[in-house]
C-alpha positions in Angstrom: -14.7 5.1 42.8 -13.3 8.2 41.2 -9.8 6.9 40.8 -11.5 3.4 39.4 -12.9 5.1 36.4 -10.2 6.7 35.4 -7.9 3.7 35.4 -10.3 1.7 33.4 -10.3 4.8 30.9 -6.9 4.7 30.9 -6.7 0.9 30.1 -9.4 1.0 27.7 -7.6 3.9 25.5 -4.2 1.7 25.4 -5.4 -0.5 22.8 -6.8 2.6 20.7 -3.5 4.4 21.5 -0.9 1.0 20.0 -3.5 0.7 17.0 -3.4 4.3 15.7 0.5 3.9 16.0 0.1 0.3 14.1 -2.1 2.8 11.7 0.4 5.0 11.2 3.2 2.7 11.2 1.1 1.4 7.9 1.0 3.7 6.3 4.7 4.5 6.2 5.2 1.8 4.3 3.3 2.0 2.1 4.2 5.6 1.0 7.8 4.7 1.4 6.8 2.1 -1.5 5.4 4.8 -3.8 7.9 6.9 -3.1 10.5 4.8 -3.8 8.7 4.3 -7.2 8.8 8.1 -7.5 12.5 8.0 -6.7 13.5 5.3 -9.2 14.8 3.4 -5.7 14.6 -0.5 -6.0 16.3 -0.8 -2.6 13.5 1.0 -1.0 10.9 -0.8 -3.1 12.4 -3.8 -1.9 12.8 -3.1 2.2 8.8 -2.1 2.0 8.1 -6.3 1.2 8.7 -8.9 3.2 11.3 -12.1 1.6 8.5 -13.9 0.2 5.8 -11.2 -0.8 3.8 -11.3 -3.5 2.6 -8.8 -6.1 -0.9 -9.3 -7.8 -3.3 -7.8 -10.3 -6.5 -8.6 -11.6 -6.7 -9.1 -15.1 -10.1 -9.1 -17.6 -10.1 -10.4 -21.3 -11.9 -8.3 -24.3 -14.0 -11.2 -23.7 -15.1 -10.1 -19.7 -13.0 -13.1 -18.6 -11.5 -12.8 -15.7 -8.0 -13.4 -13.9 -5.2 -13.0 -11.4 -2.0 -12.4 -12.5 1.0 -13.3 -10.9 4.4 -10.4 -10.8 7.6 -10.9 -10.1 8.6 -8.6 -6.8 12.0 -8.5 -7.8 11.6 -7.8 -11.4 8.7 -4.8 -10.7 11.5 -3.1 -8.4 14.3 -3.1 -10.8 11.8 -1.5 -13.7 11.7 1.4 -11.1 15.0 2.3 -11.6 14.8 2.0 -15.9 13.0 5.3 -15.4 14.4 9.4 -14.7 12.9 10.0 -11.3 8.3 10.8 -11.7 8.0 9.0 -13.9 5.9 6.3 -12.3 3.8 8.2 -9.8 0.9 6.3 -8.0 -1.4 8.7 -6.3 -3.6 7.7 -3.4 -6.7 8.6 -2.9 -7.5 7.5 0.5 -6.4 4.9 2.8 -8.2 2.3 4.8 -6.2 0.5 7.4 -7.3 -2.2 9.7 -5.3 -4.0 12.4 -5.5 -7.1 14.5 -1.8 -7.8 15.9 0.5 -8.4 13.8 -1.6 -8.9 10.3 -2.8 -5.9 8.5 -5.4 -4.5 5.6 -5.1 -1.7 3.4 -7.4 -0.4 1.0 -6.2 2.0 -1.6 -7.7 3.5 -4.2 -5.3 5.0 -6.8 -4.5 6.9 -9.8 -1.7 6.1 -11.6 0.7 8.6 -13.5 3.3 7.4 -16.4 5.3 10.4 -17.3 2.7 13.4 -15.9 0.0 11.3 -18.0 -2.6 9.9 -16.6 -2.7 6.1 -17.4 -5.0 3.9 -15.4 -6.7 4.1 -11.7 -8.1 1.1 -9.8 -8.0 -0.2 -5.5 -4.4 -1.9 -4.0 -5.5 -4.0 -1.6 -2.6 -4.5 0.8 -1.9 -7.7 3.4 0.6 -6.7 5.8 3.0 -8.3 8.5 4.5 -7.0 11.3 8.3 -8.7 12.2 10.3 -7.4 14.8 8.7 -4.6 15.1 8.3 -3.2 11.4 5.5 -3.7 9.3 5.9 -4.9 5.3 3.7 -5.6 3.1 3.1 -9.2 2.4 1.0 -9.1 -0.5 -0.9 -6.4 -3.1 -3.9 -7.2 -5.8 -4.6 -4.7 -7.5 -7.5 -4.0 -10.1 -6.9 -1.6 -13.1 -9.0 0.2 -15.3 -8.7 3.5 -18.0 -11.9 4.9 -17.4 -13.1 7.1 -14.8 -10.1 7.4 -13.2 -10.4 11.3 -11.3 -7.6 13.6 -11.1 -5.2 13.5 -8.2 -2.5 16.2 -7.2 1.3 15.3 -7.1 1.9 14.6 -3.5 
């Protein structure tokens, strides 16, 4: 009876175990996106989406209409490298990952930096894929706002 429980402990901590390596897996990416922003690296921005990703933010009028608006993967990568290295720096404040096979949430809060300066915070939210093995991000909305956006330290 012993032995019993601890092979159904065992089995019930495998799940647990594959997730928090899904997790962390996830989170890779992501920072390898941001850091390739950082770096001024389109390649790297690039290799963190998958072929057909797309790249969203929400959008609201003087008016307090609101919208989604629709970016160009390819073209956000190559404005990376129009900059000397820091310049665009997006700080995380947190990340919430959930998993369920191969599709994946993140939730993101962020600052982000243009030059050292402070220019707008908001939440990524990430949808993320996992082929042959490696996860990428399918899609990020994003909301964006200038006020009460809290300090973050360079990471």
């Amino acid at each position: 009876m012993k032995h019993l429980f601890t092979i159904i402990g065992l089995l019930l901590t495998i799940p647990v175990v594959a997730q928090s390596n899904d997790e962390a897996a996830i989170k890779v990416t992501i920072n390898l996106l941001f850091d390739g922003m950082r770096k001024g690296d389109s390649t790297q921005i690039k290799n963190a989406f998958t072929s057909n990703a797309t790249l969203q933010t929400i959008v609201k009028t003087k008016e307090g209409d609101v919208s989604v608006r629709n970016d160009d993967i390819r073209k956000f990568a190559a404005s990376a490298v129009k900059y000397p290295p820091m310049t665009l720096d997006e700080r995380l404040s947190g990340m919430e990952v959930k998993v369920d096979a191969e599709l994946a949430t993140a939730w993101t809060p962020y600052v982000f930096y243009f030059q050292d300066k402070k220019s707008h915070c908001g939440v990524n939210a990430f949808t993320l894929v996992k082929t042959n093995g490696n996860w990428h991000i399918q899609n990020i909305i994003d909301t964006r706002r200038k006020d009460t956006c809290p300090d973050l330290p360079k990471p």
